[in-house]
C-alpha positions, 0 to 999 in steps of 0.5 A, a space after each residue: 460583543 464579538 465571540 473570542 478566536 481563542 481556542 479553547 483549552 482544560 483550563 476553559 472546561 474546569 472553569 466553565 464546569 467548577 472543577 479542577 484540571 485534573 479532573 477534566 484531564 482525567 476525564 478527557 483522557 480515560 482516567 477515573 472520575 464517575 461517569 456523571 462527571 466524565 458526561 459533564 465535562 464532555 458536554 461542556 468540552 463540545 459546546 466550547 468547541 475543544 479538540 484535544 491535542 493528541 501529542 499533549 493527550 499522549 502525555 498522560 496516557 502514552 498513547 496519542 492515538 496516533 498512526 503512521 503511514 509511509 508510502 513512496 509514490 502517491 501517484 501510483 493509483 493503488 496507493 490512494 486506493 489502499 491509504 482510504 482503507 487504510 484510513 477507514 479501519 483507523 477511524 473505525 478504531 478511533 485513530 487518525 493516520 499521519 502520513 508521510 509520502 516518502 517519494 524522494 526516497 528519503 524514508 528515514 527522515 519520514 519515519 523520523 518526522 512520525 516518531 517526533 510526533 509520537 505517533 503509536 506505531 507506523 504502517 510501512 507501503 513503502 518498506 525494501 530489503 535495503 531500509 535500515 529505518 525498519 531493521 533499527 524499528 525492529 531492534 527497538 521494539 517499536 510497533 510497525 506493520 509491513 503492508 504489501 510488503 515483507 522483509 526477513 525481519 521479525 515483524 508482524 506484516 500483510 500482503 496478498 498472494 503475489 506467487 499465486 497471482 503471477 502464476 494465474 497469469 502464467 496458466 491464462 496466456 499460456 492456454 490463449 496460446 502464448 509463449 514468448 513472454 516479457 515482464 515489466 518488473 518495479 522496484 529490485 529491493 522491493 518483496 512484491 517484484 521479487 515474488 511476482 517475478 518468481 511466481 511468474 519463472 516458476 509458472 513457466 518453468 513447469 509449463 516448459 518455458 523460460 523467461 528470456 533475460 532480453 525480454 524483461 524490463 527493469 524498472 523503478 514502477 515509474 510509467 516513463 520508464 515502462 513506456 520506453 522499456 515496452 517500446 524496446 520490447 516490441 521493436 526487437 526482431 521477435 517481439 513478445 506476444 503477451 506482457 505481464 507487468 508488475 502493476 496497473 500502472 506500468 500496464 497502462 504504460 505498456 498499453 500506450 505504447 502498443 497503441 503508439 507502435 500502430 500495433 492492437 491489443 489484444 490482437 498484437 499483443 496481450 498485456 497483464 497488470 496486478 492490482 485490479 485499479 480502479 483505472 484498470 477497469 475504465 473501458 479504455 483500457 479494460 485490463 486484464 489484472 489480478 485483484 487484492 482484497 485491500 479492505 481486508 488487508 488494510 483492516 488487517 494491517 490496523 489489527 495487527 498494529 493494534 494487537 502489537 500495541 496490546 501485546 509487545 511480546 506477540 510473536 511475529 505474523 505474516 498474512 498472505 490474503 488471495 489474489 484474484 486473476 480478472 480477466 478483461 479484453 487487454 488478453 487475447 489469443 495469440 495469432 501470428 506477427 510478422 517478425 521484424 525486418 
């Protein structure tokens, strides 16, 4: 006789085991019952092929094991990369990670499809100054971490040294001896751009240099908007020697459209990234980036969210991890280039 597609249910394990529901579900579930029983029914449940449903799970215990996760651009590189730690620390802790791309922008209506699936809290990769959701998470206490990002709100965030980093990248073209600078900057409301622009500024400052307005572009960390905004860049009448942007991404951008102006690089101009990617590394393109410690900020960024679960009343932490300056062939020393006619 052909085996039954139906899937297996508590009802099938207390049949299957001569015990009631709610023993099996106390069992299943972290309630009391003698251990003898809880390995019994376990067996049973295994051999049935039974999973149990995380929603219906929550029920009983007010946990579902389930975690958030909103990103908005999954085609960025560095978001794969940290979403697999991300993904690794929750099921070292026996979580699963619900994800929610958010790439339209349209964050509340993420965040809503997580809450209706009960999950115990949510990691934010894609939080700005401007995201009412988060403040109103705040307000109601429910457990949320920024990861790579902060906001002005009392909530438990991680990310790395962004001001540190920016500067590093300062102090390394300028003694390569470059000093008309441009920046390729992401997202406005966003804390990293702010901080990588501000630590940059700041760097500059202190090396008795400006950041020309003209020599910056602005951008939604979209690589169409940086290739453009790189070619604007080097056809002005005096063009920048060195380019820092605000991730690999918009680097790799900027890279092109060097190679596509007939120019070289490092020998025309110098470009930095931030992020330290895996593409970053590939010998085409070889960047120089400045790198975070993702398996350390993501099994952070799990922690946190866990100890929030353990104790709502925790006061608020923020954690700011080190960045690294890796220097590779796309920075060189400055050598002179014919001004634009």
């Amino acid at each position: 006789m052909a085996k039954s597609s139906k899937v297996p249910t508590s009802v099938d394990i207390a049949r299957a085991a001569g015990m009631s529901q709610a023993t099996v579900s106390r069992a299943l579930n972290g309630g009391v019952v003698s251990e003898e029983t809880r390995e019994r029914i376990l067996a049973i449940s295994k051999s049935l092929g039974y999973s149990p449903n995380a929603v219906a799970r929550g029920l009983v215990t007010s946990r579902t094991g389930l975690v958030g996760v909103v990103v908005s651009d999954i085609t960025n590189p560095f978001y794969p990369e940290f979403l697999e730690e991300i993904g690794r620390s929750l099921t070292d802790r026996d979580q699963q990670m619900l994800l929610q791309n958010a790439a339209t922008g349209d964050q509340q209506g993420a965040v809503e499809l997580l809450l209706q699936q009960r999950v115990d809290g949510i990691i934010f990769m894609a939080a700005t100054s401007t995201l009412g959701i988060i403040r109103d998470l705040v307000r109601r206490r429910f457990p949320i971490v920024l990861a790579n990002r902060t906001i002005e709100l009392p909530c438990d965030s991680v990310q790395g040294d962004n001001l540190a980093g920016a500067a590093a990248i300062v102090d390394h073209l300028y003694g390569l001896g470059h000093r008309r600078f441009a920046v390729i900057e992401g997202t406005a409301t966003t804390s990293t751009a702010g901080q990588r622009t501000r630590g940059f500024v700041a760097r500059l400052e202190e090396h008795g240099l400006e950041l020309r307005d003209e020599l910056v572009v602005r951008t939604d960390f979209r690589y169409d908007q940086a290739f453009a905004g790189a070619q604007r860049l080097l056809d002005r009448r005096y063009p920048p020697s060195a380019i820092f942007c605000h991730n690999d991404l918009l680097a790799i951008a900027a890279l092109n459209a060097i190679k596509d102006r007939g120019l070289r690089i490092p020998d025309d101009v110098s470009v930095v990234g931030f992020d330290n990617t895996l593409q970053s590394r590939w010998e085409s393109i070889d960047l120089t980036t400045v790198d975070q410690p993702l398996a350390a900020m993501a099994a952070r960024s799990v922690e946190l969210l866990g100890d929030r679960l353990a104790e709502p009343d925790l006061p608020p932490r923020h954690e700011v991890f080190p960045a690294e300056l890796i220097v590779r062939g796309s920075t060189g020393r400055r050598r002179p280039r014919p001004r634009q006619g």
